[in-house]
C-alpha positions as CSV (number, residue, x, y, z in Angstrom):
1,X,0.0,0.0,0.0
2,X,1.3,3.6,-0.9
3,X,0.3,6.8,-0.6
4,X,0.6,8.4,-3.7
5,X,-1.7,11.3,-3.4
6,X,0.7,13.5,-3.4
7,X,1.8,12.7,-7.1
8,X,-1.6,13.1,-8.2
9,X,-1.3,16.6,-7.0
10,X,-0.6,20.2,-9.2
11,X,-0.4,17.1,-12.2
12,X,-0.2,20.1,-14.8
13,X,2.1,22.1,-13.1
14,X,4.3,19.5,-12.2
15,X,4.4,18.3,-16.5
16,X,4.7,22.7,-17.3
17,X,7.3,21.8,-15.4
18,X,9.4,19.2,-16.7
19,X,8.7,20.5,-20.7
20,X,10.7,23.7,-19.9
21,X,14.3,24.5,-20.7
22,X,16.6,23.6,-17.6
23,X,18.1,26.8,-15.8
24,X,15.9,28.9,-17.4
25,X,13.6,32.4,-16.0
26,X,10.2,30.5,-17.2
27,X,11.1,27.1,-15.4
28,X,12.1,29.2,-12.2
29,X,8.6,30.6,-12.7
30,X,6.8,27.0,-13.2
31,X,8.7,25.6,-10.5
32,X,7.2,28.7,-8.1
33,X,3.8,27.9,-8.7
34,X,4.3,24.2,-8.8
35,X,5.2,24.9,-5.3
36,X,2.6,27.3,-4.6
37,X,-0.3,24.4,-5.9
38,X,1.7,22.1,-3.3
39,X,1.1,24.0,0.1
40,X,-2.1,25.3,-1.4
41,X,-3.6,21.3,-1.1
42,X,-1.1,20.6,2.1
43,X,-3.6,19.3,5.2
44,X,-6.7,20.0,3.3
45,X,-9.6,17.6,1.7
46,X,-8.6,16.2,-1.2
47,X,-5.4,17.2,-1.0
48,X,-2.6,15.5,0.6
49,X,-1.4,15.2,4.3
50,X,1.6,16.0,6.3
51,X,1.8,15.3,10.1
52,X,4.8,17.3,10.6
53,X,2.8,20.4,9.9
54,X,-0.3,19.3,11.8
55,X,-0.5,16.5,13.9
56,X,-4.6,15.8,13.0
57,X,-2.8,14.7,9.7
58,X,-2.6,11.5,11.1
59,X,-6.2,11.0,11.3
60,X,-6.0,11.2,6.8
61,X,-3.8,8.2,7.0
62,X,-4.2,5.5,4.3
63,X,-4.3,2.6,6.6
64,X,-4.7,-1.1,5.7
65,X,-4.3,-5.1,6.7
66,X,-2.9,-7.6,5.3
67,X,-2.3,-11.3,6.4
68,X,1.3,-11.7,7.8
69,X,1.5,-15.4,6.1
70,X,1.3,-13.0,2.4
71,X,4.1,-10.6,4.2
72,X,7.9,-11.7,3.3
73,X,9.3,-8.3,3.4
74,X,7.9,-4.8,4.1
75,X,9.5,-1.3,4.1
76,X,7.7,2.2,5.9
77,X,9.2,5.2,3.9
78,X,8.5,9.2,3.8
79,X,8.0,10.5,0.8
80,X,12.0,11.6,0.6
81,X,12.8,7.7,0.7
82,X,10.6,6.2,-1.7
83,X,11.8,8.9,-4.3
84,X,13.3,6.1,-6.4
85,X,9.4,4.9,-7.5
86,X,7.5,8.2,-7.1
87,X,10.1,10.9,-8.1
88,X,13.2,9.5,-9.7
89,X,11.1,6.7,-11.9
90,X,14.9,4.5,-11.2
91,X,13.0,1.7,-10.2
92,X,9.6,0.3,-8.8
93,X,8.2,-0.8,-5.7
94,X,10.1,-4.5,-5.8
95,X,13.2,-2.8,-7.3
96,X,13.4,-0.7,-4.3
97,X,12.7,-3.6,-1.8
98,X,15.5,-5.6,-3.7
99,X,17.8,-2.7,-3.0
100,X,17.0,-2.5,1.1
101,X,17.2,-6.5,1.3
102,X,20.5,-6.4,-0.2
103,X,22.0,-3.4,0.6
104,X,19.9,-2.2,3.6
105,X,18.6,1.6,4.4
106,X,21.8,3.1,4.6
107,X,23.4,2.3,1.0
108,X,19.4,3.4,0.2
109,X,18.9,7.1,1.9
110,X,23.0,7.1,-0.1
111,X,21.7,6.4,-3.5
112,X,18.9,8.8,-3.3
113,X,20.8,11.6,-2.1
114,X,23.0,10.9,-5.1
115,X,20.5,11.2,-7.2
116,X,19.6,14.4,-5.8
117,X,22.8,15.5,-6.0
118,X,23.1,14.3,-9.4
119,X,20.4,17.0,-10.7
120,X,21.2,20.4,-8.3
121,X,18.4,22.5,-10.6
122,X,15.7,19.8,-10.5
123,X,15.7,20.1,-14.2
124,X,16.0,15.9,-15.1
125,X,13.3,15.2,-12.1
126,X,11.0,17.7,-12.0
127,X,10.2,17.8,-7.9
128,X,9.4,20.9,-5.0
129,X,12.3,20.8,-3.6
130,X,16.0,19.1,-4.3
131,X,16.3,17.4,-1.3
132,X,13.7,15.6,1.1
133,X,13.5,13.6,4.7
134,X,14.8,10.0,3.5
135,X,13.4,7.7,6.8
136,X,12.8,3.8,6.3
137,X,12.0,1.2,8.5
138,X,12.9,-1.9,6.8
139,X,11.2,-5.8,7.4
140,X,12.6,-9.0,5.7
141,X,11.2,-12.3,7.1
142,X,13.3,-15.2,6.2
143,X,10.9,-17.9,6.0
């Protein structure tokens, strides 16, 4: 289970966006009001939730069950940390649980903050802000 509505968020923007020229005055512009659109739908309905700005965020939760005999590895993330899948596009959900199972959280958070680093302007992935909390909380049964 993820929570993707952020993604779903300032959609048009977000494309405006990744069509302009890198380094440019108009992508500058496109990347203000991309975040603009963000904070404008932050904590509100039908927009997307963050706890760390107000704690009745938790109550939006996407919550879920599943039975533990289906569950051979897990992984909680914040948004910075499942940037691979939602941001980056570098790998999907299994790819990134691959990369925690054999290389563990640490190597993880260092491979996204390369790829951050890798793309100082945001101009090859399009995203609010270069850099983003990178937390995981890893689970590999070995049944």
């Amino acid at each position: 289970m993820t929570d993707d509505r952020l993604a779903h968020m300032a959609a048009e923007a977000r494309q405006t966006l990744a069509a302009m020229a890198p380094d440019s005055e108009e992508r500058r512009r496109a990347h203000q009001i991309l975040v603009r659109q963000e904070r404008g739908l932050r904590n509100t309905p039908g927009g997307y939730w963050v706890v760390a700005a107000d704690p009745q965020a938790a109550h939006h939760a996407l919550t879920g069950t599943e039975p533990a005999t289906d569950i051979q590895r897990a992984a909680l993330l914040t948004d910075g940390a499942a940037r691979p899948v939602t941001t980056f596009h570098t790998t999907d959900w299994n790819g990134l649980l691959d990369l925690l199972t054999h290389h563990g959280p640490r190597a993880t958070i260092h491979t996204i903050r390369e790829t951050e680093h890798s793309d100082p302007h945001l101009n090859r992935r399009p995203r609010s802000k270069q850099h983003d909390d990178a937390t995981i909380a890893h689970l590999h049964l070995h049944l």
